[in-house]
Phi, psi and omega in degrees: 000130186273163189251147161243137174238143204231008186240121136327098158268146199309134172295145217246064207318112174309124176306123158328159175288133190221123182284136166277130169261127189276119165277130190279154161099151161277135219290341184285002156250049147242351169252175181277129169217103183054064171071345192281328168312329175299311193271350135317294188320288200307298183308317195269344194279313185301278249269331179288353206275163193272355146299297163335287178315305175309284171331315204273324200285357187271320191295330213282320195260025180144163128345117199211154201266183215262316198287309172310302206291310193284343173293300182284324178325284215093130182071345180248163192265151174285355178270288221283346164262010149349294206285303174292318182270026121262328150330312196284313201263034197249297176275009174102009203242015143228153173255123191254126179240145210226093169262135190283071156249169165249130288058175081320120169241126163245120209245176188202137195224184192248176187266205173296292141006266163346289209279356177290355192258005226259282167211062150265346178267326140338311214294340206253298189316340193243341168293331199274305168299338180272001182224026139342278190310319197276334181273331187301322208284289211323291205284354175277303165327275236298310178330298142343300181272345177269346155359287164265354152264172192270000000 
């Protein structure tokens, strides 16, 4: 079927050349198959939400207190980042340690677990700054261009 196009369309930054990658594992855990897709889902839904990401990627250098951590993030609420640091440390990838002093201190560091994600979560986490920009000029185009239609 030939496509007609009757819009302008935004101009388009030629793609890079992209090396082929081999992935391990079978291509059946991103579908459902006997249940493993479901539980791929739920793991990626914890570990992908941008709260999540952010916590673990703060974590790489230590153990850090409920205030610190929610100062650097940044942007997060004290319920939510609540919320995500019993999700985490619920799957195993952070730790909550409870120092008996007065005060109480309490600090959350990543586990064993944690730090196996250290890095691929960089990895998307360091990928998402360096192609900011490229991304931002996309969404300003594609806006652009949905403008006049209807």
């Amino acid at each position: 079927m030939t496509e007609i196009r009757t819009e302008p369309q935004p101009a388009q930054e030629p793609a890079a050349p992209v090396a082929a990658v081999v992935f391990p594992g079978p291509p059946a855990a991103c579908q459902e198959h006997e249940g493993q897709g479901r539980f791929v889902r739920s793991v990626l839904e914890r570990i992908g939400d941008k709260w999540s990401l952010m916590i673990i990627g703060t974590l790489h250098e230590g153990p850090l207190r409920f205030s610190a951590l929610q100062k650097l993030i940044g942007g997060i609420s004290q319920r939510m980042l609540t919320l995500n640091l019993r999700h985490l440390e619920r799957d195993g990838l952070i730790s909550r340690t409870v120092y008996a002093e007065v005060p109480p201190r309490v600090e959350y560091g990543l586990t064993e677990l944690g730090h196996s994600l250290l890095v691929p979560v960089l990895g998307l986490v360091n990928w998402a700054a360096d192609h900011s920009e490229r991304i931002e000029k996309q969404r300003e185009a594609y806006d652009a261009a949905q403008e006049g239609r209807p």
